[in-house]
C-alpha positions in Angstrom: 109.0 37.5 -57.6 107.5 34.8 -54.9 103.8 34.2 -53.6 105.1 36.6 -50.5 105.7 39.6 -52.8 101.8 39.1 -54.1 100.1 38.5 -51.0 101.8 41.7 -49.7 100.9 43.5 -52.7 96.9 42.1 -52.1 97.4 43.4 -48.8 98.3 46.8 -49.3 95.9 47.1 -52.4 93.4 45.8 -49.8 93.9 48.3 -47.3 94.1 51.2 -49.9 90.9 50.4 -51.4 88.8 50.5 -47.7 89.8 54.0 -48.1 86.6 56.1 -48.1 87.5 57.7 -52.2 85.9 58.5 -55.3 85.6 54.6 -56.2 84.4 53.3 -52.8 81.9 56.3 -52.7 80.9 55.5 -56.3 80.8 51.5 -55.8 78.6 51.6 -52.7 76.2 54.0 -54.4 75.9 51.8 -57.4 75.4 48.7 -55.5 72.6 50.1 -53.2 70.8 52.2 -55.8 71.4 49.6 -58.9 71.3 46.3 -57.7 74.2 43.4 -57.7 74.8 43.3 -61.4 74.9 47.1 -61.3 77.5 47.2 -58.5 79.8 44.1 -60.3 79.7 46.3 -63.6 81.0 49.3 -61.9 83.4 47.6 -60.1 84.4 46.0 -63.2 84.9 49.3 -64.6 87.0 50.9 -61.2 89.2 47.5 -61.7 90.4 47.5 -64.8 91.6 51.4 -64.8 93.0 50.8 -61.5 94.5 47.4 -62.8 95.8 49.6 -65.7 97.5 52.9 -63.8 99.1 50.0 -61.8 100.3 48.6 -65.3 101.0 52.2 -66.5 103.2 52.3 -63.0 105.2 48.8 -63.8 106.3 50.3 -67.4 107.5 53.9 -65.9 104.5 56.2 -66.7 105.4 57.9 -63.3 108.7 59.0 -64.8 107.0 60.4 -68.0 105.0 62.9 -65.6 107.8 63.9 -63.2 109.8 64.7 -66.1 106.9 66.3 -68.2 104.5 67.9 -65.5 102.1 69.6 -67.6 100.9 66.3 -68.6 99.9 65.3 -64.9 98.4 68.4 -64.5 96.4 68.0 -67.4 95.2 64.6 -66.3 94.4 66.2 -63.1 92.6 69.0 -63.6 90.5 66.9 -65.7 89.7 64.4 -63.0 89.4 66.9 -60.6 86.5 68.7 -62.6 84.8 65.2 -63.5 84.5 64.1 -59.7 83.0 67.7 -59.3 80.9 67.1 -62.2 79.6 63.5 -60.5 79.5 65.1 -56.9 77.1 67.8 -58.9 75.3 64.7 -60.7 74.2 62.9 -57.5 73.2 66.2 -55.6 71.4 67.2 -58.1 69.2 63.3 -58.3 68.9 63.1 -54.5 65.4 63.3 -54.6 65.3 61.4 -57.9 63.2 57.8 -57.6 66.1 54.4 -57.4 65.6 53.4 -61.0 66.6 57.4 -62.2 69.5 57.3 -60.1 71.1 54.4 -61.1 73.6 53.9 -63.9 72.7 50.5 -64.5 74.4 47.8 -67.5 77.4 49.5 -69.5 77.1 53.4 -67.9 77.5 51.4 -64.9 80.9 50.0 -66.7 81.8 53.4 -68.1 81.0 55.4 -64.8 83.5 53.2 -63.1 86.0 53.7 -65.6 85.8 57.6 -65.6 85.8 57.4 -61.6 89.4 55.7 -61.3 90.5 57.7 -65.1 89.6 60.5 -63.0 92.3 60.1 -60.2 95.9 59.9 -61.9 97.7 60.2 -58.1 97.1 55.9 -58.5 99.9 55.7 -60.9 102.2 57.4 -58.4 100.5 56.0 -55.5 101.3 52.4 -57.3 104.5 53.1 -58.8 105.5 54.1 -54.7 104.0 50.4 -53.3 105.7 48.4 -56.1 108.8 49.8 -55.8 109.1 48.9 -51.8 107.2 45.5 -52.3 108.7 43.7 -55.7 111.9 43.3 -56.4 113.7 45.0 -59.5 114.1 43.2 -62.6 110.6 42.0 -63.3 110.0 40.1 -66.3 106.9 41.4 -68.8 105.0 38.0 -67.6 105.6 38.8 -64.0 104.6 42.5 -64.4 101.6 41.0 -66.4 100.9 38.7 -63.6 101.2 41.6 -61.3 97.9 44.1 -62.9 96.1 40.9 -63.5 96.2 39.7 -59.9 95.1 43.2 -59.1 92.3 43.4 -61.7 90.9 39.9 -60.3 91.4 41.3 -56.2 89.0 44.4 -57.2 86.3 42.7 -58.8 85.9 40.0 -56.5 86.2 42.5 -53.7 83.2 45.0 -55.4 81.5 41.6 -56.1 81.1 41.0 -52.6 80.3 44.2 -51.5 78.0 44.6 -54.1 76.2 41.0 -52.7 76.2 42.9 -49.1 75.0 46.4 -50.5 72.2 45.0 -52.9 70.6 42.6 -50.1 66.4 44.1 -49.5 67.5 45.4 -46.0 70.4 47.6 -47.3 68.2 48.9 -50.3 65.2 49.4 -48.1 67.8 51.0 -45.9 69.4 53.3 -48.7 65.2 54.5 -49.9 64.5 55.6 -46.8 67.7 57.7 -46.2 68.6 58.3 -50.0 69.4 62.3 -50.5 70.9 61.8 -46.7 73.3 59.6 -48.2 73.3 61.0 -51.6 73.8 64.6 -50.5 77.1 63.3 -47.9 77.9 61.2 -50.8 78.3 64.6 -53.6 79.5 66.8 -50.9 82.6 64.1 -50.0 83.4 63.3 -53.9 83.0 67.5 -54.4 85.8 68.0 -51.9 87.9 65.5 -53.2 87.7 66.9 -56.1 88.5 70.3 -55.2 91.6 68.4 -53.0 92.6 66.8 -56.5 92.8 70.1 -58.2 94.3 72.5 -55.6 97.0 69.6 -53.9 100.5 70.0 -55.1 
């Protein structure tokens, strides 16, 4: 394994995690509604799970569910009904006050960890990109190497988005159009979810 193979890696991981899902949708919300610390907690949280699917990937867990489906299934149906569950949650607190809405300290932690638990398409999505990026025959300290790079790339990137999202314009931004965003917010997770648990 050479710097090349991780910088490729960061760059795919990169552009996958722009892409508008459960954990972007949930990190934004947390960092406008909760503040900076709020938003690094949660994307503490997303991190580490996606950190550890990619880990699960690296030691074959995406052979254990093409050979035993009922077990992915399982996993997905229960994420599925959890993002429904949070898409419910934040419809339902639309109207709430800021400091109701927030999950702030270790829910914050917690709610980031159910997001990405909720979704296990990353182990498959991750076992795909490592196959075509790394080369075969990774030691354990270079597949250790590779989910700790990736823990460190998704907190500093939530860390940063949560400095942008938590700054007085974008909060005083986010009051003014909260259920707006809110509302969009439960009806885009709800549809994922539904996506998760009808998509073969």
């Amino acid at each position: 394994m050479t710097l090349a193979h991780l910088i490729a890696f960061n760059l795919t991981l990169l552009a996958a995690m722009a892409a508008p899902g459960p954990a972007f949708l949930f990190a934004i919300k947390q960092a406008v509604s909760g503040g900076f610390w709020t938003g690094v907690a949660t994307g503490a949280g997303l991190g580490l799970v996606a950190a550890a699917w990619t880990g699960a990937a690296l030691l074959g867990l995406d052979v254990i569910f093409r050979l035993f489906p009922f077990i992915y299934t399982a996993l997905k149906i229960g994420g599925a009904l959890y993002l429904m569950y949070l898409a419910w949650s934040i419809w339902k607190s639309a109207k709430e006050p800021l400091s109701e809405a927030a999950q702030p300290g270790a829910k914050a932690f917690w709610g980031g960890v159910l997001v990405n638990l909720a979704n296990p398409k990353s182990v498959l999505f991750a076992a795909s990109v490592l196959i075509v990026i790394f080369p075969e025959g990774l030691s354990l300290a270079e597949k250790g190497l590779i989910v700790l790079n990736h823990f460190c790339v998704e907190l500093v990137v939530y860390a940063l988005m949560a400095a942008a999202l938590a700054s007085p314009p974008a909060r005083a931004g986010y009051l003014r159009l909260k259920p707006i965003f809110d509302r969009i917010a439960a009806l885009v997770l709800g549809a994922l979810g539904l996506r998760l648990l009808f998509n073969r």
